[in-house]
C-alpha positions in Angstrom: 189.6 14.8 134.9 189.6 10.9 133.8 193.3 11.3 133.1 193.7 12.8 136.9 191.7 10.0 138.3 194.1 7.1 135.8 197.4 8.8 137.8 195.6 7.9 141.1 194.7 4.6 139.7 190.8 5.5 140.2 188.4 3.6 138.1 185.2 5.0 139.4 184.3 8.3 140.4 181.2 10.2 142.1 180.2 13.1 139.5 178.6 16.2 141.2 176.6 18.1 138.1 173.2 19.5 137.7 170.7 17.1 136.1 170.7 18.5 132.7 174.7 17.8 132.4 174.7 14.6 134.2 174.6 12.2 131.5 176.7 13.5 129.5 179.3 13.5 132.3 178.8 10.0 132.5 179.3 9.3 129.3 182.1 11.3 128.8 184.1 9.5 131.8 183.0 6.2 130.4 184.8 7.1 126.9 187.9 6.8 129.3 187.2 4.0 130.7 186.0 5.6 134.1 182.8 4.7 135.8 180.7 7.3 137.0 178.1 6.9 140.3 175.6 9.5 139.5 174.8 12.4 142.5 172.9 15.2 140.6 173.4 18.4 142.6 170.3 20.9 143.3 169.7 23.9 140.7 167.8 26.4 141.4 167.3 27.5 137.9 165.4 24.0 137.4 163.1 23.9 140.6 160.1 25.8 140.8 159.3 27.6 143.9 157.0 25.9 146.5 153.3 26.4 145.5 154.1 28.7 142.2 151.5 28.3 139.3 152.6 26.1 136.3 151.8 28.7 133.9 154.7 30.8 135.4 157.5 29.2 133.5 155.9 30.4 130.4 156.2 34.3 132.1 159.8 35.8 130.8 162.1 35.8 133.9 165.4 35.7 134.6 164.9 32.2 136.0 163.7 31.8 132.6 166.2 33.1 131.0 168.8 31.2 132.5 167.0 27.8 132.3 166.7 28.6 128.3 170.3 29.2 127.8 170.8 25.6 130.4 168.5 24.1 127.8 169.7 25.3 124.6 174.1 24.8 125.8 172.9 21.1 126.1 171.2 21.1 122.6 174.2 22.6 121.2 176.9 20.7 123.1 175.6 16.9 122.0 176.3 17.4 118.4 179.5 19.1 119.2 180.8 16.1 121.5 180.0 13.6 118.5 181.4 15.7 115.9 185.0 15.7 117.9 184.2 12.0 118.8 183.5 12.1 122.3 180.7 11.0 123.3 178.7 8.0 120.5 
């Protein structure tokens, strides 16, 4: 993407992720030099319905499920972004 936006002479860019992957987007652009203006798009699997208990995240779901592999693809990808040297 960064080298994309450096042919179209682009030094700042709007990144559309969920929350979770949104800093490392940033900081991923900024390596190339790109600035990145935050707009975190909606995600269902990280919203909790309207009026559900608390205690129902701790239920096993597919919503669950799915914001457990969101949570552990981020704990994995950080140390394998600093280990190929992008991101500090």
């Amino acid at each position: 993407s960064a080298g994309l936006l450096r042919q179209l002479g682009a030094t700042t860019c709007v990144v559309v992720t969920t929350p979770q992957q949104m800093v490392r987007a940033i900081n991923l652009l900024a390596r190339e030099g790109i600035k990145g203006l935050p707009l975190p798009a909606g995600s269902l699997m990280w919203t909790m319905e309207e009026g559900a208990p608390t205690w129902r995240w701790l239920m096993p779901s597919t919503t669950a499920r799915a914001v457990s592999r969101d949570v552990i693809y981020e704990l994995l990808a950080w140390p394998y972004y600093r280990l190929r040297g992008w991101v500090g």
